[in-house]
Structures are given as structure tokens and as C-alpha cells.
C-alpha positions in Angstrom: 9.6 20.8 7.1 8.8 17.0 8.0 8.6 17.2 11.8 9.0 14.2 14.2 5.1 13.8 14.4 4.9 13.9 10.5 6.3 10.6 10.9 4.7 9.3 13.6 1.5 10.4 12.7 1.3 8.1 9.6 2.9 5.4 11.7 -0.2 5.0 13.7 -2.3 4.8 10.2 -1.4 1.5 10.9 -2.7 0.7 14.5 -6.1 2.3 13.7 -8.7 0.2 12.5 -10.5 3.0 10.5 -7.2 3.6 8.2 -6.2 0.0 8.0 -9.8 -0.2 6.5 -9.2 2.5 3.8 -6.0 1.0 3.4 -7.6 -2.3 2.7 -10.2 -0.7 0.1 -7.1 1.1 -1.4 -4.8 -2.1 -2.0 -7.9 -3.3 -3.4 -8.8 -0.9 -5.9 -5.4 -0.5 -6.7 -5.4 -4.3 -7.9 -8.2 -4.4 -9.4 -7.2 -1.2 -11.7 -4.3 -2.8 -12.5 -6.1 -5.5 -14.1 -7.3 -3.1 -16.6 -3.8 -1.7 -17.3 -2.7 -1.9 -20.7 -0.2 -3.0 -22.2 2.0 -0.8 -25.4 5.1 -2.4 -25.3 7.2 -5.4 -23.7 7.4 -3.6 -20.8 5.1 -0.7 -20.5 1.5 -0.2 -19.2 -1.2 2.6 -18.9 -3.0 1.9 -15.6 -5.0 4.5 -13.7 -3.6 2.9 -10.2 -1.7 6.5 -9.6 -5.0 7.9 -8.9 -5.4 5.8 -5.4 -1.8 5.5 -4.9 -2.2 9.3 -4.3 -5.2 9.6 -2.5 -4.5 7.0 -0.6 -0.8 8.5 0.3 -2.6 12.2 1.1 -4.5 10.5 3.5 -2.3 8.1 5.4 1.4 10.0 4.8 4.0 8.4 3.8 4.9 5.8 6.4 1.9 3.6 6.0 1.8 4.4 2.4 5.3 2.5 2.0 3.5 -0.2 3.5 0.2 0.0 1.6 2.6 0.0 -1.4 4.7 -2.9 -0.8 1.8 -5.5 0.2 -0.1 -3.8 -3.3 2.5 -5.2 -5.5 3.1 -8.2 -3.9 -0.4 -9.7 -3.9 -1.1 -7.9 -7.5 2.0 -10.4 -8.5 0.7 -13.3 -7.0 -2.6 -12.2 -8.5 -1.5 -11.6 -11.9 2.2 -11.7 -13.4 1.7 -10.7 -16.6 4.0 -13.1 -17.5 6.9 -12.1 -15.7 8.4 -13.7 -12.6 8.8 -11.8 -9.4 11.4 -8.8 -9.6 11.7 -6.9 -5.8 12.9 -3.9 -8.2 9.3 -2.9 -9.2 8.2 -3.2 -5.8 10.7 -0.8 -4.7 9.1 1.8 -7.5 5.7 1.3 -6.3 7.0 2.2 -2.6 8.7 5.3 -4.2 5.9 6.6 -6.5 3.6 6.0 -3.2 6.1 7.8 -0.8 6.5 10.6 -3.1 2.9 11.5 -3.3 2.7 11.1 0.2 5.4 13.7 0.6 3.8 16.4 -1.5 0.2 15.4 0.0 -0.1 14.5 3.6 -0.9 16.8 5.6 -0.7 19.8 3.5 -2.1 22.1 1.4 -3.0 21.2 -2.0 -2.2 23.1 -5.0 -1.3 22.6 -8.4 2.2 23.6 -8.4 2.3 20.3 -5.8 0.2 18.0 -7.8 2.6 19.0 -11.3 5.9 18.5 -9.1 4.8 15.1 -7.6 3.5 13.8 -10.6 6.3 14.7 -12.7 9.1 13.3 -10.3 6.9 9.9 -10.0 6.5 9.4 -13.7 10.5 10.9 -14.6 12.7 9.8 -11.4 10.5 6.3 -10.9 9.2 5.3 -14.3 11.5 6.2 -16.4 15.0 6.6 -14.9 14.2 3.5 -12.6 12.1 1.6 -14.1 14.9 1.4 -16.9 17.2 0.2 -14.7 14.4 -3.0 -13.4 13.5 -3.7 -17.3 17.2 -3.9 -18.6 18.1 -6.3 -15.6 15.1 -8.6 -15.9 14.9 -8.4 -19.8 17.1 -8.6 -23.1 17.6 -5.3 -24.3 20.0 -2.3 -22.7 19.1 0.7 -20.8 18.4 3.3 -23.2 15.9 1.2 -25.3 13.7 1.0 -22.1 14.7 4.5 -21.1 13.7 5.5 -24.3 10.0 3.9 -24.7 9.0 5.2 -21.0 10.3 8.6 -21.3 8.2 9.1 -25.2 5.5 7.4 -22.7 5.5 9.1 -20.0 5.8 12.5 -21.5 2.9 11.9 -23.3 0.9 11.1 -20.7 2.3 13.7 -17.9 0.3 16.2 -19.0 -3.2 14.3 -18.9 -2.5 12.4 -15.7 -2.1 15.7 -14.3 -5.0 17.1 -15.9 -6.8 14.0 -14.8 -5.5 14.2 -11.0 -6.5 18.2 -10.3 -10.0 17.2 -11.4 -9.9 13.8 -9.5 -8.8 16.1 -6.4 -11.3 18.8 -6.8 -13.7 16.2 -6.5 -12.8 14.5 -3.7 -11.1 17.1 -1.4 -14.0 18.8 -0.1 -15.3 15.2 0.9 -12.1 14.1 2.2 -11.7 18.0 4.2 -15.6 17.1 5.8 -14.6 13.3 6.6 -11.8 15.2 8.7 -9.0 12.6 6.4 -7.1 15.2 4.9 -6.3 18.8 6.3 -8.2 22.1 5.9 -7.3 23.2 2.4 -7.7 27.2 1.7 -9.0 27.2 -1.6 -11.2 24.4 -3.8 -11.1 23.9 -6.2 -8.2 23.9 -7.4 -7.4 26.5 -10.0 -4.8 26.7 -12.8 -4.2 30.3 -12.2 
């Protein structure tokens, strides 16, 4: 499924001076959105960063999108703590949420079926079951009280972030199919049924 140039082809993302722009703009945004994150408990936010995270990762695979990740949580830390000191755990999850989108978006065809799947495992696999694991090492309370908070969160918000992402997409794809960044999809917009 993921052939040798899969891989190298997002590589090179990163020796291209067009990408490495978008790249730039992307870190950026994603910074600057998570400045407007908000906070509902000790340890959870609603930020609207997953919206570039995955454009950015359809466009530049998932290779440079590790990268684009790691270097987006690191200078949003040095940036703006929120009050915590530096934990290498959450910039593992923003690696993973990036590489996952990448994996259901770059260089493929779009659908909703992908969108639901990539967005679900993101917000259950990296929010939730990880991101658990990061807030019980780093702060008082055990496993399941974190585990508990994200997953009331994040099930809450699955359905709108997804809502929020197929119409995001159906925006942008067409621009993003003419700029020649993304693959030819077959159908836009995207439909429900």
C-alpha cells in the first residue's frame, strides 16, 4: 500500500523550497491557533490546530509531516507553556496525530469514510489513550481520571471536528487539486452518502 516512493516522496518535501515554505506558514498557523486554544480542565484544550495539522500532512505525507510536527510543538512550548514545563511525551502525540493524517491523506483519494477513520484514531489512540498516559506522568492524579475527562471530551467533539473537517476539505480540495499539491480526487465535494 505505502510503496518505497510514498516515502521518499515526502522526504524530499523537505529539500524543496516551495514545501519548506508551506511548511513554514503551517508551523505558523498551527502556533498561532494554539494560542486561542482553550482550556476545560487541568489538562485539556479545544484548539482548532487539527485543521492544518491535516492539510498540511495531505500535502507533504507523512515524513515531513513528522518533522513539521516535532519543530510545531517545540517552538509553541518555548512560545507559550501554559504553565507546564517541557514534557517530550506530548511532542511525541503531535508527531503521531500528524503522521496519522498524513497516512489517510497523502497522496490519496479523499473520502469521508477516511476523514471519520483518521480523525477518530487521532482523537481515541492519541488524545485519549496517550495522552493519559503523558498527563498522569507529569501530573498528580492516576490514569483513568485523565482517561476519563479526554474520552467525555473527545467524544463530544468527534462528531463536530469531523463535521468541521469535510467542509474545511470541500473547500480547499479543488484549490489544492488546481495548485497540483494534493492528487486528482474523483469526486468534490465530498458527500455523506
Amino acid at each position: 500500500m505505502f510503496s518505497k516512493d510514498y516515502w521518499i516522496s515526502s522526504a524530499n518535501k523537505l529539500k524543496d523550497v516551495k514545501y519548506l515554505t508551506l511548511i513554514a506558514i503551517f508551523i505558523a498557523l498551527k502556533i498561532i491557533s494554539g494560542f486561542f486554544s482553550i482550556r476545560i480542565a487541568e489538562n485539556l484544550f479545544i484548539s482548532i490546530s487539527f485543521f492544518f495539522s491535516a492539510i498540511e500532512a495531505m500535502i507533504i505525507g507523512p515524513i515531513a509531516a513528522l518533522v513539521s510536527a516535532f519543530v510545531t510543538d517545540i517552538v509553541s512550548f518555548m512560545l507559550d507553556s501554559k504553565g507546564y514545563a517541557f514534557f517530550a511525551g506530548y511532542t511525541l502525540s503531535e508527531m503521531l496525530g500528524s503522521f496519522i493524517y498524513a497516512l489517510f491523506f497523502y497522496r490519496s483519494r479523499i473520502n469521508i469514510v477516511k476523514i471519520i477513520s483518521a480523525k477518530t484514531i487521532v482523537n481515541y489512540l492519541v488524545n485519549v489513550t496517550i495522552g493519559s498516559i503523558w498527563s498522569m506522568m507529569i501530573m498528580s492524579k492516576g490514569y483513568f481520571y485523565y482517561f476519563t475527562q479526554s474520552i467525555i471530551k473527545n467524544t463530544i467533539l468527534l462528531p463536530i471536528e469531523i463535521i468541521m473537517l469535510v467542509l474545511l476539505f470541500n473547500l480547499l480540495l479543488p484549490i489544492l487539486e488546481r495548485k497540483k499539491l494534493i492528487i486528482s480526487q474523483d469526486k468534490l465535494p465530498l458527500k455523506w452518502l
